[in-house]
C-alpha positions in Angstrom: 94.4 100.9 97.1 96.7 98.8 99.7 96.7 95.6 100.5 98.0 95.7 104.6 98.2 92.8 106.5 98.5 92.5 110.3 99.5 89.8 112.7 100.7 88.8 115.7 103.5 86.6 115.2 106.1 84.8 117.1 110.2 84.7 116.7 110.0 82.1 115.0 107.5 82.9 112.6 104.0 81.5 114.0 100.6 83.1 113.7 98.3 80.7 114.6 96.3 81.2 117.9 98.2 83.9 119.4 95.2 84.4 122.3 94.7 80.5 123.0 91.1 80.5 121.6 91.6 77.7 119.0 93.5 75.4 121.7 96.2 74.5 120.1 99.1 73.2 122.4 101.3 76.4 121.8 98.4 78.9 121.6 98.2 81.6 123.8 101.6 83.2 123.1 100.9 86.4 122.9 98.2 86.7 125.7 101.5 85.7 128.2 103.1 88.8 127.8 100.0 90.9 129.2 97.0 93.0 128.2 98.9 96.1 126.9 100.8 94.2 124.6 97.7 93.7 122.7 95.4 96.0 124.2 94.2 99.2 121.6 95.7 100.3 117.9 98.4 98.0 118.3 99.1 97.9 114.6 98.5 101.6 114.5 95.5 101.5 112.0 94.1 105.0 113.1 91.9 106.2 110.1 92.6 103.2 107.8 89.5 101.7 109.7 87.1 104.7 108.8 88.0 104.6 105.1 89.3 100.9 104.6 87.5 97.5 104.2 88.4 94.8 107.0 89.1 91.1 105.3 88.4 88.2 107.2 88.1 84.3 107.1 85.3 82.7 108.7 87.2 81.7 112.2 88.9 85.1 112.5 85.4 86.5 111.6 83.8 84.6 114.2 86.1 84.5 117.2 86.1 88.6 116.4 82.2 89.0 116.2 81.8 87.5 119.7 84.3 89.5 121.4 84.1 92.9 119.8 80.4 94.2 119.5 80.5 94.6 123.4 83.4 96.3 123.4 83.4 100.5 123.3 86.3 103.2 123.3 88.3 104.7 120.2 89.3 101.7 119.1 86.8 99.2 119.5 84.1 101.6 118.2 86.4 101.8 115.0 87.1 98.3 114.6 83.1 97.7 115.1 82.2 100.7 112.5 84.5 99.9 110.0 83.2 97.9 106.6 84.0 94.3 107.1 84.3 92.0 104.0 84.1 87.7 105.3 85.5 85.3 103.2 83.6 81.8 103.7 82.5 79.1 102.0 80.5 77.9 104.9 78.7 80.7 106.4 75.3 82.7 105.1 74.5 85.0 107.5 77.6 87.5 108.8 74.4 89.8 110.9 76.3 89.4 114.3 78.8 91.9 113.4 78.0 95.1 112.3 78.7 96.2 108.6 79.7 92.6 108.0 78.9 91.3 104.3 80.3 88.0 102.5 82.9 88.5 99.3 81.2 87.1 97.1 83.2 85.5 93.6 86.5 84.5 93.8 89.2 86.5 96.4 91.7 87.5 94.3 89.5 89.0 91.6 87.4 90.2 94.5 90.4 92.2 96.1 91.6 93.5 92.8 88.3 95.2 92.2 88.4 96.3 95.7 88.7 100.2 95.7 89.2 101.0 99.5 92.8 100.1 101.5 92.2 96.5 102.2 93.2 95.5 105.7 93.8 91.6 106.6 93.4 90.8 109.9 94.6 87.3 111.0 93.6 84.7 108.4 96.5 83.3 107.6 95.3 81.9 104.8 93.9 84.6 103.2 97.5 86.5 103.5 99.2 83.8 102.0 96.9 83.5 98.8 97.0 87.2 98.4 100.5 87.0 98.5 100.9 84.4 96.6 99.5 86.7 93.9 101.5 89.7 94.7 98.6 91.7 96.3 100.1 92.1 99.6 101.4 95.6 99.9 102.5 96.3 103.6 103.0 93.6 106.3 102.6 95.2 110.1 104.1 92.7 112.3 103.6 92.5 116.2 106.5 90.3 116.6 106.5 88.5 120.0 109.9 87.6 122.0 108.6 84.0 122.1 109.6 80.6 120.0 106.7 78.5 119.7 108.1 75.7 117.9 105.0 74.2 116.2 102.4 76.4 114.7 101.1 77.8 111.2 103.7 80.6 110.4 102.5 83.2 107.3 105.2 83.0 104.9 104.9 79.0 104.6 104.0 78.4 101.4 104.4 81.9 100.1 106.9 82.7 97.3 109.9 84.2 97.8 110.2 88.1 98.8 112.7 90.9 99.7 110.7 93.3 102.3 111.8 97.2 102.8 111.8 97.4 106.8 109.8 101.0 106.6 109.6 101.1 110.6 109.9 99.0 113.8 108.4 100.7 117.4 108.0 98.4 121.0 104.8 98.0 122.1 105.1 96.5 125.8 107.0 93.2 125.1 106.4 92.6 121.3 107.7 94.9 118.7 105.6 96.2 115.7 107.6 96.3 112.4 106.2 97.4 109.0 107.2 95.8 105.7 106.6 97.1 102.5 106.7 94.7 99.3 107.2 97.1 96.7 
């Protein structure tokens, strides 16, 4: 078992509202730089999605169940069949998104049971407290040629790490570069 995470991020290091949908003043970023640099596999998922588990906060969960259950194709039928775990302390019902259930218990102890790849999706805070508990296997990065300035950036607050760069590949404007932690 893996623990992957995958963001969009900025040059500098943001991660917050890369498609403008939580309005912050610098959201939007990645959006600006056109439809096929987020359209598809970007983070090149493939089969993780048929055999993984998807983790999700509540807003990522959310913004996601309204915009992909429309959707059809290779991808989006992946992303919309794969097993979805939501981590909330607010909602009840996770019913709008296929194969959507709520962790239940604590994260941490939740992930380390976990027997399928684990794939973190957004959720900034979720990647942070997983690897602040040195869970977080592999980092895919869609790194955008952009400086936001002002934004919640994943590694704030996380503890210190050397990475092993395992692979970096352009993807229209942005560039997708893997991590490994260990």
């Amino acid at each position: 078992m893996s623990v992957i995470v995958v963001e969009f991020v900025t040059l500098d290091g943001v991660a917050e509202d890369p498609d403008g949908s939580a309005g912050t003043a610098t959201g939007g970023w990645a959006f600006r730089h056109g439809p096929e640099a987020v359209a598809g596999d970007k983070f090149r998922l493939g089969a993780l999605l048929d055999t993984g588990v998807l983790l999700l906060g509540r807003t990522t969960w959310e913004l996601f169940a309204k915009l992909w259950p429309g959707r059809s194709g290779e991808f989006p039928d992946r992303l919309n069949n794969a097993a979805k775990l939501v981590a909330s302390r607010t909602l009840d019902d996770v019913s709008a998104w296929q194969n959507s259930s709520l962790l239940q218990g604590d994260l941490v102890a939740a992930v380390k049971r976990e027997e399928r790849d684990v794939i973190v999706i957004g959720s900034i805070g979720i990647a942070r407290e997983l690897a602040g508990h040195d869970l977080v296997d592999e980092y895919r990065l869609l790194v955008f040629p952009t400086v936001a300035g002002a934004g919640r950036r994943l590694f704030d607050g996380t503890p210190p790490a050397d990475l092993r760069l395992v692979s970096t590949t352009r993807s229209g404007a942005a560039v997708l570069s893997t991590y490994r932690t260990h």
